[in-house]
DRENPA-3360 file (N, C-alpha, C; in nm, 2 decimals, always signed):
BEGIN
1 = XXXXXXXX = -5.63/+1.43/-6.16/-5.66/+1.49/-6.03/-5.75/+1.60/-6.05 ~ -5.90/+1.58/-6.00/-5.97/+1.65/-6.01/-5.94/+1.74/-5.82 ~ -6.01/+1.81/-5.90/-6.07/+1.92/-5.73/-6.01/+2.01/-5.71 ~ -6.05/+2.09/-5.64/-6.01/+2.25/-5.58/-5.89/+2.17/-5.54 ~ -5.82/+2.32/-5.50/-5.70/+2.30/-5.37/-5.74/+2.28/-5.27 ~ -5.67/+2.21/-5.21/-5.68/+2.13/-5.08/-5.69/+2.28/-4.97 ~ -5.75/+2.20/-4.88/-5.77/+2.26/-4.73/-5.61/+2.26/-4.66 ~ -5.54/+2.35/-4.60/-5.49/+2.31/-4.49/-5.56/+2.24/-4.39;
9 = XXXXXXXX = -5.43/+2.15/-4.35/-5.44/+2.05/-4.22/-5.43/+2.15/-4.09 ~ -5.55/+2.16/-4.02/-5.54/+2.18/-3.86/-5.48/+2.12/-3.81 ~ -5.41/+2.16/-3.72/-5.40/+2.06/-3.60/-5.42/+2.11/-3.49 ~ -5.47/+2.05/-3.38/-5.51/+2.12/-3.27/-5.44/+2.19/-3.16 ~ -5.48/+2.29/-3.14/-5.37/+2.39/-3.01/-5.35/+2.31/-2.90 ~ -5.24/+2.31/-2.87/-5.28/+2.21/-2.70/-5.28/+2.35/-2.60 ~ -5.28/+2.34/-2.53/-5.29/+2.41/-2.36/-5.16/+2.48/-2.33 ~ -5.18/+2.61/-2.28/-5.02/+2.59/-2.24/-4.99/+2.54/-2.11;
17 = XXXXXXXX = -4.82/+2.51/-2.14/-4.78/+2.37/-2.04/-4.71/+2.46/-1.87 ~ -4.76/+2.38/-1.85/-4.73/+2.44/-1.67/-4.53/+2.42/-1.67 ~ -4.49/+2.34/-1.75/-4.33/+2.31/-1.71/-4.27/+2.41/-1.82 ~ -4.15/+2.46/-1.75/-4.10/+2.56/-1.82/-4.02/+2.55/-1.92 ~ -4.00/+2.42/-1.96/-3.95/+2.42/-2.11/-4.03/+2.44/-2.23 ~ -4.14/+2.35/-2.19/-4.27/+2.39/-2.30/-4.30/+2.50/-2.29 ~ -4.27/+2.59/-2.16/-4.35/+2.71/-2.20/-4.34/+2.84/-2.34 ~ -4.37/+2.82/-2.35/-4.41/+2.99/-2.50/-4.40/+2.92/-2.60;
25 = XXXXXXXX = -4.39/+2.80/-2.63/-4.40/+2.72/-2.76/-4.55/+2.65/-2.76 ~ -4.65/+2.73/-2.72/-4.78/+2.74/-2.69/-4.86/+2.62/-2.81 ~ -4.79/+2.59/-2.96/-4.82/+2.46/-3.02/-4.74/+2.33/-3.04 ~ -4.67/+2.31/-2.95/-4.60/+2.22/-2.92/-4.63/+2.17/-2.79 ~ -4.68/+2.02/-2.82/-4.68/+1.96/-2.69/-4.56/+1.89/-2.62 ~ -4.58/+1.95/-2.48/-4.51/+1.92/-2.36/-4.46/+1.77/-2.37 ~ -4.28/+1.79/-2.42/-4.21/+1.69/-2.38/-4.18/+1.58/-2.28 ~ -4.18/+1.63/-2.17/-4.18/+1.56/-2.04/-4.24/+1.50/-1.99;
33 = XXXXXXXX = -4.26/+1.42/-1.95/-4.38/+1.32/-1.89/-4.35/+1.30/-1.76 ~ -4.43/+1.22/-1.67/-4.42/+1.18/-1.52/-4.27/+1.14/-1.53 ~ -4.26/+1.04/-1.63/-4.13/+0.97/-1.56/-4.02/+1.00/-1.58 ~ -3.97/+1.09/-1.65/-3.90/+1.17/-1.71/-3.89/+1.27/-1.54 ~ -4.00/+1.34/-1.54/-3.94/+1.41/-1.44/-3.95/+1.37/-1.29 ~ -3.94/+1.26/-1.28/-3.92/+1.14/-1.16/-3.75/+1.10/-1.12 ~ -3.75/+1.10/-1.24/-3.57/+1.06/-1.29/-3.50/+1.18/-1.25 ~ -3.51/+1.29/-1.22/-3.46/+1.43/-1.22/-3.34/+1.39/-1.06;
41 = XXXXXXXX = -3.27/+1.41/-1.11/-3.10/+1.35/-0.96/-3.08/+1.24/-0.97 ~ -3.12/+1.16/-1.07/-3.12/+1.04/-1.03/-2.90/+0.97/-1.05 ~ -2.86/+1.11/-1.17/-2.75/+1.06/-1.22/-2.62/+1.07/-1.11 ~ -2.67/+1.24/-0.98/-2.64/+1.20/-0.91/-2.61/+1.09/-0.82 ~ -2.72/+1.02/-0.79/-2.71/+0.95/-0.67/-2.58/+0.82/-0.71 ~ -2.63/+0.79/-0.88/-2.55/+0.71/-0.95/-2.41/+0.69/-0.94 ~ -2.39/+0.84/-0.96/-2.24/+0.90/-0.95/-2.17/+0.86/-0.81 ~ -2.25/+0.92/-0.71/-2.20/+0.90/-0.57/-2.16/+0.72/-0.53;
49 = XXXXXXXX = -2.28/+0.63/-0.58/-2.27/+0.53/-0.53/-2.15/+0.47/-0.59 ~ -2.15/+0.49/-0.74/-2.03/+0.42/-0.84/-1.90/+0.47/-0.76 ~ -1.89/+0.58/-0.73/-1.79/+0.62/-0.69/-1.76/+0.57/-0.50 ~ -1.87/+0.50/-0.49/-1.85/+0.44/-0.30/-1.81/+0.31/-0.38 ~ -1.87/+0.26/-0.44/-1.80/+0.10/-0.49/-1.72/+0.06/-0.51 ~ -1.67/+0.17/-0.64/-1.57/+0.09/-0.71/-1.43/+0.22/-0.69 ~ -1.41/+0.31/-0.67/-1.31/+0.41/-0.63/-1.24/+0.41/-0.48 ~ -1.38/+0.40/-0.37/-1.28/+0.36/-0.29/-1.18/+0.27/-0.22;
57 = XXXXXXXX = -1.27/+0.13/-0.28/-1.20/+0.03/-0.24/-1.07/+0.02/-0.33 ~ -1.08/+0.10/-0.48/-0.96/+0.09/-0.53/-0.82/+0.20/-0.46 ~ -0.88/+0.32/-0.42/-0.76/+0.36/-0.35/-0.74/+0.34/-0.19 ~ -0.83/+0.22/-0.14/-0.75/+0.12/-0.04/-0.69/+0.03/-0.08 ~ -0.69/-0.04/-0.17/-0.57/-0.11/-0.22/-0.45/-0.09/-0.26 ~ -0.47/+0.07/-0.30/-0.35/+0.17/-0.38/-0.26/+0.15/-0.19 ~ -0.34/+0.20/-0.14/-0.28/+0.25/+0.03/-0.22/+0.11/+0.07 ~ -0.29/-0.01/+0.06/-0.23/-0.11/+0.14/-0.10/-0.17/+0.07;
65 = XXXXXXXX = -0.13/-0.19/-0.05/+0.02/-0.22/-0.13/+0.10/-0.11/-0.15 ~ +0.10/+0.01/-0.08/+0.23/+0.08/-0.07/+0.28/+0.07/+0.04 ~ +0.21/+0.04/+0.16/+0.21/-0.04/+0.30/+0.35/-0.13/+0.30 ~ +0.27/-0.22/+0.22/+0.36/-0.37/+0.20/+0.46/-0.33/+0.12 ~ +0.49/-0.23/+0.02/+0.59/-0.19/-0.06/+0.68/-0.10/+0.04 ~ +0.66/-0.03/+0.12/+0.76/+0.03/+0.21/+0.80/-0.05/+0.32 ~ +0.67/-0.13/+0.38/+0.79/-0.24/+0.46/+0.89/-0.37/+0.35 ~ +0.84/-0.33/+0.30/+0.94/-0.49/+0.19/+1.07/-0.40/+0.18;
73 = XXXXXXXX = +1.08/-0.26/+0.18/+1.21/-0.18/+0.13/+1.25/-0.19/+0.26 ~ +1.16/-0.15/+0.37/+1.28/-0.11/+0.49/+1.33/-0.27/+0.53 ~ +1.28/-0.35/+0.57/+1.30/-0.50/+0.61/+1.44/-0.55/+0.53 ~ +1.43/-0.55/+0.41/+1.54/-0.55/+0.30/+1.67/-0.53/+0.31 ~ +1.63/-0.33/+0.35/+1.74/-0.24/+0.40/+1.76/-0.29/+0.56 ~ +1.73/-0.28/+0.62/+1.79/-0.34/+0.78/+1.87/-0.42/+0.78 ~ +1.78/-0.53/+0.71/+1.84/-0.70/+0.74/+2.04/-0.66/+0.67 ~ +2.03/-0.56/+0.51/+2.15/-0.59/+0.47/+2.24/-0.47/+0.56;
81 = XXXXXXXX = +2.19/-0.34/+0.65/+2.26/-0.25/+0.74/+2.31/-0.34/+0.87 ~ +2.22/-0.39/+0.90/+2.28/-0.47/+1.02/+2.38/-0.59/+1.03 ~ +2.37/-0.66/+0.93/+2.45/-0.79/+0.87/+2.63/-0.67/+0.83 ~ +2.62/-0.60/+0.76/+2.70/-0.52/+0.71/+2.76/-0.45/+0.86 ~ +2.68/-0.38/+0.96/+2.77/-0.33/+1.08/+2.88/-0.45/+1.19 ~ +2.72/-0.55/+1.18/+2.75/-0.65/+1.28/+2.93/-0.67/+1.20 ~ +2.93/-0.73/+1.10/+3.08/-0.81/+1.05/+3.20/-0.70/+1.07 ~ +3.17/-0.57/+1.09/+3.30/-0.44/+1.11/+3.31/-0.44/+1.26;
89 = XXXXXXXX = +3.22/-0.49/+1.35/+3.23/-0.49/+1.50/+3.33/-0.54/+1.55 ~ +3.40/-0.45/+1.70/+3.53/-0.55/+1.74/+3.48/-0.63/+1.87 ~ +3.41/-0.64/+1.86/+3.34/-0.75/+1.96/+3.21/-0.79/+1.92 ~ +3.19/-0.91/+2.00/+3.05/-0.99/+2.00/+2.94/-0.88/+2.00 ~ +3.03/-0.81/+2.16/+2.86/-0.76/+2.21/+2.87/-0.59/+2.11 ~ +2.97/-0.54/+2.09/+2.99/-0.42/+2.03/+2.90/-0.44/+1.88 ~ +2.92/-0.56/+1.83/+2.86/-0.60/+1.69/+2.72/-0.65/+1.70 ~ +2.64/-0.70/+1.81/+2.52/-0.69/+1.84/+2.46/-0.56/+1.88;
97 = XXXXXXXX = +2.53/-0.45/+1.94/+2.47/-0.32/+1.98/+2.44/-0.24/+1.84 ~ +2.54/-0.27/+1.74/+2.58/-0.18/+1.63/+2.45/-0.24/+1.52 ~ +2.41/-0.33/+1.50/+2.34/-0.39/+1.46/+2.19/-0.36/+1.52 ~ +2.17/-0.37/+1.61/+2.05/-0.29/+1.67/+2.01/-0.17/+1.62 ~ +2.16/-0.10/+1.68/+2.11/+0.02/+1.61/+2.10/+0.09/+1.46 ~ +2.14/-0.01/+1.43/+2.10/+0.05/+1.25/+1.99/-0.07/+1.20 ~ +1.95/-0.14/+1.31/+1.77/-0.17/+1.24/+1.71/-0.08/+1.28 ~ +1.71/-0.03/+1.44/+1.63/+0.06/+1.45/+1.63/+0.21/+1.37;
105 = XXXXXXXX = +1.74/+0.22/+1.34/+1.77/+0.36/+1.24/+1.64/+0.34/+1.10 ~ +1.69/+0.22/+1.04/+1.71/+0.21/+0.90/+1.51/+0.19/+0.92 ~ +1.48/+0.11/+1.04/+1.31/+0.13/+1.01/+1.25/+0.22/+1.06 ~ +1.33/+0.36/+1.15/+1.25/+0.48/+1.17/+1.27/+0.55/+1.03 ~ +1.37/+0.55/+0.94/+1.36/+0.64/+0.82/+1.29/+0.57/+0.77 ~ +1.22/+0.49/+0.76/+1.09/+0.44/+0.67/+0.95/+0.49/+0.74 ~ +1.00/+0.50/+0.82/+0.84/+0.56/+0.89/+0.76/+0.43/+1.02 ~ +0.88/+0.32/+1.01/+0.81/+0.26/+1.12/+0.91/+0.18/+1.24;
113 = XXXXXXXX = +0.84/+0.15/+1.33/+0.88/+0.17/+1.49/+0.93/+0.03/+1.49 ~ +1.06/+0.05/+1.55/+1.19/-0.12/+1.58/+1.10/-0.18/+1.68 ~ +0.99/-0.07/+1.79/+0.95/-0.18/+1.91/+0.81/-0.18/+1.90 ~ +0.77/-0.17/+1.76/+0.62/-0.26/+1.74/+0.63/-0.37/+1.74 ~ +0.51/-0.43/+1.77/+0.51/-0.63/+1.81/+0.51/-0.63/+1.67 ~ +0.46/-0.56/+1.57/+0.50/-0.62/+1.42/+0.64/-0.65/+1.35 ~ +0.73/-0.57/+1.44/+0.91/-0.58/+1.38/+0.96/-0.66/+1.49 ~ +1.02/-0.75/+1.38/+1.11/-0.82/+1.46/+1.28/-0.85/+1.37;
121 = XXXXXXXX = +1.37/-0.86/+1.46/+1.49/-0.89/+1.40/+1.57/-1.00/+1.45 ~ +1.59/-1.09/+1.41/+1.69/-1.21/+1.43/+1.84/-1.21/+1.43 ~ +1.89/-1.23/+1.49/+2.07/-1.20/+1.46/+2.10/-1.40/+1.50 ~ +2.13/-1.46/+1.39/+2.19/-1.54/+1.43/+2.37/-1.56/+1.37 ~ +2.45/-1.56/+1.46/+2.60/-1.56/+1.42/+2.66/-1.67/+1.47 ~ +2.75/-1.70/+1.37/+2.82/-1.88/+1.42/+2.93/-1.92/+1.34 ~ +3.05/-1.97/+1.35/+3.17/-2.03/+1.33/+3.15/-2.17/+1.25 ~ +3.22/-2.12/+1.09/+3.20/-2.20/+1.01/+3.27/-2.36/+1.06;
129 = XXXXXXXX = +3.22/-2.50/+1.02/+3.29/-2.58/+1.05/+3.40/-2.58/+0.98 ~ +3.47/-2.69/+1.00/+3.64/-2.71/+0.90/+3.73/-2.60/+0.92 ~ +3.80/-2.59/+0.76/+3.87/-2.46/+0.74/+3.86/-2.35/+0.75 ~ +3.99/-2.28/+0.79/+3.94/-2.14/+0.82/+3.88/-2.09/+0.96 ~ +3.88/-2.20/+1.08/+3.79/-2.18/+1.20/+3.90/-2.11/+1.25 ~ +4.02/-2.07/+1.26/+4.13/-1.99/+1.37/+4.07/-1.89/+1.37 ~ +4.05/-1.88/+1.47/+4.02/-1.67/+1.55/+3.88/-1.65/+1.53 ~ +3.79/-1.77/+1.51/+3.67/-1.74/+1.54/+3.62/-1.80/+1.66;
137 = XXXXXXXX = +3.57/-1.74/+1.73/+3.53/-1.77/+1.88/+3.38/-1.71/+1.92 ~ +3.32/-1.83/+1.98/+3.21/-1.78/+2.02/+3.07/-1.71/+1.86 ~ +3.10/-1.72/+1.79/+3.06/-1.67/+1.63/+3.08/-1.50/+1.64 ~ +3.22/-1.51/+1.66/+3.28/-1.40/+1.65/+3.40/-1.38/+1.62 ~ +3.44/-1.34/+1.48/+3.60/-1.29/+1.44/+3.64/-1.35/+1.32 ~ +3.70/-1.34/+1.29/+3.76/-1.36/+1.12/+3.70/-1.51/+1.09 ~ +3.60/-1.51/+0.99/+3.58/-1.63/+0.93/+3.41/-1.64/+0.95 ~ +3.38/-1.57/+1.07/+3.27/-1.56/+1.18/+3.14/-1.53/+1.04;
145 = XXXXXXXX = +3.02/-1.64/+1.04/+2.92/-1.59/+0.97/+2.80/-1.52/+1.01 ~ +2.73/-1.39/+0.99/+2.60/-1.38/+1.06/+2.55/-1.42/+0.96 ~ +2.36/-1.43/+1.02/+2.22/-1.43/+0.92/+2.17/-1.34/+1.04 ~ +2.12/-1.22/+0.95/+2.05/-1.14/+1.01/+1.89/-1.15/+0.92 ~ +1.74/-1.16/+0.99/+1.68/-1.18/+0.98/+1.51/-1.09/+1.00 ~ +1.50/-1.00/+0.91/+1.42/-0.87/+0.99/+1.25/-0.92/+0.86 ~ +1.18/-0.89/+0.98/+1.04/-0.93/+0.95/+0.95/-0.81/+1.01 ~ +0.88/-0.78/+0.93/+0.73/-0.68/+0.96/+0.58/-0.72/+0.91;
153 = XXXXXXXX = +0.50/-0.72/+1.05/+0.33/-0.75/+1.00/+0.30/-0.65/+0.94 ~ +0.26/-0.65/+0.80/+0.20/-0.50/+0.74/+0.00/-0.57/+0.75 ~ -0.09/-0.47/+0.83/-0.18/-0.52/+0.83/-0.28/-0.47/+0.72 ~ -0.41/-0.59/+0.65/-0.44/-0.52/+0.54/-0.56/-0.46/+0.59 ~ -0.64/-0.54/+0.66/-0.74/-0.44/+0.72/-0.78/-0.35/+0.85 ~ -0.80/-0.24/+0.83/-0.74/-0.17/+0.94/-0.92/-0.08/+0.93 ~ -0.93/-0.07/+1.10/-1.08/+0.03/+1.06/-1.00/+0.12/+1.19 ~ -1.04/+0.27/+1.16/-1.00/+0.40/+1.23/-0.97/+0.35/+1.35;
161 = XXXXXXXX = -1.10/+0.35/+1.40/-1.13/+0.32/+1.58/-1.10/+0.21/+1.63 ~ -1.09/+0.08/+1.53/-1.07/-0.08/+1.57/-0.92/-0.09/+1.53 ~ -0.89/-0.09/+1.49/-0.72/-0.12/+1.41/-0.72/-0.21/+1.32 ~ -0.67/-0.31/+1.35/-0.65/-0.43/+1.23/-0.76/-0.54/+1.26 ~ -0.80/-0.61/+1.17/-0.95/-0.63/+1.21/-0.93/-0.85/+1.09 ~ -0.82/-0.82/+1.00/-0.82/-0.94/+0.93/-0.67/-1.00/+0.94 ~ -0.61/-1.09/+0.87/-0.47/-1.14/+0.94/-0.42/-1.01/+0.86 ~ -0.29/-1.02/+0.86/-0.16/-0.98/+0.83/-0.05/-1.08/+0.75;
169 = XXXXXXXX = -0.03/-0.93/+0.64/+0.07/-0.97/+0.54/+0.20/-0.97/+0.59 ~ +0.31/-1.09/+0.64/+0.41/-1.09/+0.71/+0.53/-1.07/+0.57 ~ +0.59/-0.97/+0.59/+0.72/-0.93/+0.46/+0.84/-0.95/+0.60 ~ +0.99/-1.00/+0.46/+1.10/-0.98/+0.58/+1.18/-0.99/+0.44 ~ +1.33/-0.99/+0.52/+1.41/-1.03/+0.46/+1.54/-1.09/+0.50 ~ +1.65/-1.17/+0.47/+1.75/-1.24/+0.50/+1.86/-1.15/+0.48 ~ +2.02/-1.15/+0.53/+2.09/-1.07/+0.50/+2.20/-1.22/+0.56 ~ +2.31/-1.30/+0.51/+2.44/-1.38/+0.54/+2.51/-1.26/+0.51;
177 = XXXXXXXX = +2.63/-1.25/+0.63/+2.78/-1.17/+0.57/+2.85/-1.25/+0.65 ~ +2.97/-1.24/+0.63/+3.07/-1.34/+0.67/+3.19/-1.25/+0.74 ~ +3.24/-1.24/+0.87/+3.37/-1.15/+0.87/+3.49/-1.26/+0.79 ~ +3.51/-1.06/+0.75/+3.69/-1.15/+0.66/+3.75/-1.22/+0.75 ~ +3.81/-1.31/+0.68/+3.89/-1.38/+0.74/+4.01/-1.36/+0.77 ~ +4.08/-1.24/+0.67/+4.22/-1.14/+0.73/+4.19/-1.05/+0.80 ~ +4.06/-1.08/+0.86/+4.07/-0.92/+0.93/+4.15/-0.95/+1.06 ~ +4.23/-0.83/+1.12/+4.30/-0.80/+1.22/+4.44/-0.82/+1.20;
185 = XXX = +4.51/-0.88/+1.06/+4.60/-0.94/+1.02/+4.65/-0.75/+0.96 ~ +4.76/-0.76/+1.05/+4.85/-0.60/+0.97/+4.91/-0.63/+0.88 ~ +4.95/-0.53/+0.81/+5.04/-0.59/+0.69/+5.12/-0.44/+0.61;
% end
């Protein structure tokens, strides 16, 4: 290797840069380009939309299946409170009153109304055939079977101002009890 020492390498000054990251690094050129700073909020708007898409429709589904989870409990609970009063009743109509009122009880502690068109309760009571029919009358008194029958529309689409807007998820539940058959027998 022949020759003098080499020359340093120039390299050219650039300008100083109008954006304020480059500024005072007066040999360094300006990182940023048009589209770079075009993009500036953009992660915002990202953020907001992700979160209209996919978060809220997930906590309306959270809300409607707890809907359907608290009428499935109250419906449940009625059908087995009223099946349970109705058979301790000393009459037909005393055991149909008693029964009323502990559906209507058991679905105000849940938070919903016995005289919405969505609740409904069935009382069907009736006198087994064959054996065991003495002292039941009318499907009432020892031997006597109810089916109590309690049903709620839980609706899934609901808008503020419109109300329910798509069908309805119908939940219920069944409750058979039988009056004893010694009942009223002293001993």
């Amino acid at each position: 290797m022949t020759g003098g020492p080499r020359a340093p390498v120039k390299y050219p000054r650039c300008a100083p840069s109008p954006h304020p990251v480059a500024a005072g690094n007066q040999g360094v050129a300006p990182i940023l380009d048009r589209r770079s700073w075009s993009q500036r909020g953009a992660a915002v708007v990202e953020l907001l939309a992700g979160f209209l898409v996919l978060v809220v429709p997930l906590v309306y589904v959270l809300v409607v299946v707890a809907d359907v989870q608290r009428a499935l409990l109250a419906t449940s609970t009625a059908a087995r409170e009223a099946g349970r009063v109705y058979v301790t009743g000393s009459s037909r109509a005393d055991a149909e009153r008693r029964a009323g009122v502990a559906y209507r009880e058991v679905l105000a502690n849940f938070g919903l109304r016995a005289g919405d068109p969505r609740a409904a309760m069935r009382l069907e009571a009736g006198c087994p055939s064959g054996e065991g029919r003495a002292g039941c009358v009318g499907g009432f008194g020892p031997g006597a079977e109810v089916r109590v029958v309690v049903t709620y529309r839980v609706p899934v689409a609901r808008l503020p101002l419109v109300g329910a807007v798509a069908p309805s998820v119908t939940v219920g539940a069944t409750q058979h009890s039988r009056v004893d058959r010694f009942r009223g027998l002293t001993g």
